[in-house]
N, C-alpha and C positions, 0 to 999 in steps of 0.2 A: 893278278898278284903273282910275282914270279914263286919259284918253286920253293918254300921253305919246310922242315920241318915242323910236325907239330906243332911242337913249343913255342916255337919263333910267330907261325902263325896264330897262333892264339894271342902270343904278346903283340903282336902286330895289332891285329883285331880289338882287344882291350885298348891299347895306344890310342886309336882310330878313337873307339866309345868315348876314352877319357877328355877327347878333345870336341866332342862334339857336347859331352854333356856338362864341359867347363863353359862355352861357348855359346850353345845355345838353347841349353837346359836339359832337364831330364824326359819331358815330354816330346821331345825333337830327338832323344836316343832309342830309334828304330830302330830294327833289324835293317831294313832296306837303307835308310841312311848312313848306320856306321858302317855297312859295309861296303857303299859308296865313298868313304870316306878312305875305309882302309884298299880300297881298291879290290874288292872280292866279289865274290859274287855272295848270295845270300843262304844258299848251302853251306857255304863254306864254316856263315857265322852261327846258323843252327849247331853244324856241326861239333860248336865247339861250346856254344852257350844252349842251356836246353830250352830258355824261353829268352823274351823281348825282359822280362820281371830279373830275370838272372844278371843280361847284361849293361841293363840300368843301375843294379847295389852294385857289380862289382868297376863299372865306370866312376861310382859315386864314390866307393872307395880308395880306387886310384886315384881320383882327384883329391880328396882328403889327406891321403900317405902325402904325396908332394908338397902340398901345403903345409903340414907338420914337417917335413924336412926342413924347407924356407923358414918356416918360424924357428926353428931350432935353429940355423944358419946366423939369423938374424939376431938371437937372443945374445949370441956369443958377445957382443959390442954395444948391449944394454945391463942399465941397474938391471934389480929384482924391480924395482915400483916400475921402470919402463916396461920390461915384460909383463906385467901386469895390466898396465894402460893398453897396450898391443895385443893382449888376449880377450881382455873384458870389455872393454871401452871406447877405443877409435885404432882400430886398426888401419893404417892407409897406406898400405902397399897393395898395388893393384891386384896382385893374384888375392887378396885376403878380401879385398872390396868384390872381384870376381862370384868368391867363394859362396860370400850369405846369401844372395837368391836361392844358391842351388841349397844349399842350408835349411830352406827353409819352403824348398820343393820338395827335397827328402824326410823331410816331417810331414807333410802334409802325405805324401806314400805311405808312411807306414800303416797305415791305418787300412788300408786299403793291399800291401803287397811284402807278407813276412819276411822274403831276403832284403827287402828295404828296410824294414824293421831293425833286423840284426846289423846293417852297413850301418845304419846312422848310427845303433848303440856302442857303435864302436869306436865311430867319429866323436860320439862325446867325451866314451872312456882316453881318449885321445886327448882331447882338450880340457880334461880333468887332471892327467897325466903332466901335461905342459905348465898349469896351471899351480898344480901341486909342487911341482918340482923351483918353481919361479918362489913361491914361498919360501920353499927349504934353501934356496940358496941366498934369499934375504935374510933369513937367521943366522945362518952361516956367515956369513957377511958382518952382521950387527944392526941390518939397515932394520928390520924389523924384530918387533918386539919376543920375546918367547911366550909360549902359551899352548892353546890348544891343538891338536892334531891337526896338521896342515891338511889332510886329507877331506878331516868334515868343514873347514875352512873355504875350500876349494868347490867343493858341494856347493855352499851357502852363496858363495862369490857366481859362481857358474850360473845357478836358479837365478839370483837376481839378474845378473845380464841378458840374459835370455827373456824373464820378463819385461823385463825395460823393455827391448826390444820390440815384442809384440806388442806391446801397451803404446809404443812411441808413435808407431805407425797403424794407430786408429785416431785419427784427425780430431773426431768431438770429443776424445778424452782432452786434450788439451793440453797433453804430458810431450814438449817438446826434447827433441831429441840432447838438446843442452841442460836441462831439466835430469831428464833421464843420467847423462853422464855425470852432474852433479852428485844426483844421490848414488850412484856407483863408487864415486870418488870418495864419499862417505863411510859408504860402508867398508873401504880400504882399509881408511882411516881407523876404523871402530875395532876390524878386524885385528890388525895387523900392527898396529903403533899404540907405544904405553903413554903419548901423548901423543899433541898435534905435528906433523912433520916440517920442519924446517922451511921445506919448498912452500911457496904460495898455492891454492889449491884453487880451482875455478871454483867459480860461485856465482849459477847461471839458478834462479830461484823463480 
């Protein structure tokens, strides 16, 4: 690595983590590896992360910061119900389809590594945030109904997507993944609109 300071080297190094653990997971974010990656040697990356645990949360969390940028980018040129679809529902922009493995490799750490813990709790409050905010600007708007605090809204929308999620991908439940996004779509609906919304709504049963 040519000669930078500090700072530059630490962001280098983090860079390097973020791309190794967007890429190839969180289990493949070694010391030896990211610092193959960022061209260093592996002092270098002690030197700057105290453990292999430290610079896996904060890889997990650089890759979460950019992907909230991109959705915020993204949002600008959708409804509120679009950003909603794109945060709960079917996201398909490749970095967000990227995203859920590691999503869901960082849950499974926490149990097992507290600075993983605190990254993911913050990746939610993040996607809580995004999610909240997609409400309040439906109100704003008119496109959704007024009512309860967007915030426990958000909560309630968040939990179900996320169990969908795990429920969709255990095979013998039988809970297909169109299934899944049905009743999410529903619970928009229930949420969010003082009736039924205008647009036609899947209806995969």
């Amino acid at each position: 690595m040519a000669y930078l300071c500090k700072e530059a080297r630490k962001t280098t190094i983090l860079e390097a983590a973020a791309r190794v653990a967007r890429l190839e997971g969180l289990a493949a974010t070694t010391v030896r590896r990211v610092a193959q990656e960022a061209g260093a040697a592996t002092g270098q990356v002690h030197h700057h992360f105290s453990s292999a645990a430290e610079l896996r949360a904060q890889a997990y969390t650089r890759v979460m910061k950019i992907l909230k940028e991109q959705l915020l980018n993204r949002s600008e040129q959708l409804t509120a119900r679009e950003r909603l679809n794109m945060l709960l529902i079917d996201p398909q922009d490749d970095e967000s389809l990227m995203a859920i493995p590691l999503w869901h490799e960082a849950m499974l750490l926490t149990e097992q590594e507290p600075l993983m813990k605190a990254a993911f709790a913050l990746s939610v409050a993040d996607w809580h945030e995004l999610v909240t905010d997609a409400i309040e600007s439906g109100r704003r708007k008119g496109e959704f109904a007024e009512g309860e605090s967007p915030e426990h809204i958000s909560w309630r929308l968040i939990g179900l997507s996320s169990s969908m999620d795990a429920m969709s991908r255990l095979d013998t439940l039988g809970l297909t993944q169109q299934c899944a996004q049905y009743n999410l779509h529903r619970a928009i609906v229930n949420e969010l609109y003082a009736s039924e919304p205008t647009c036609k709504e899947t209806s995969h049963v």
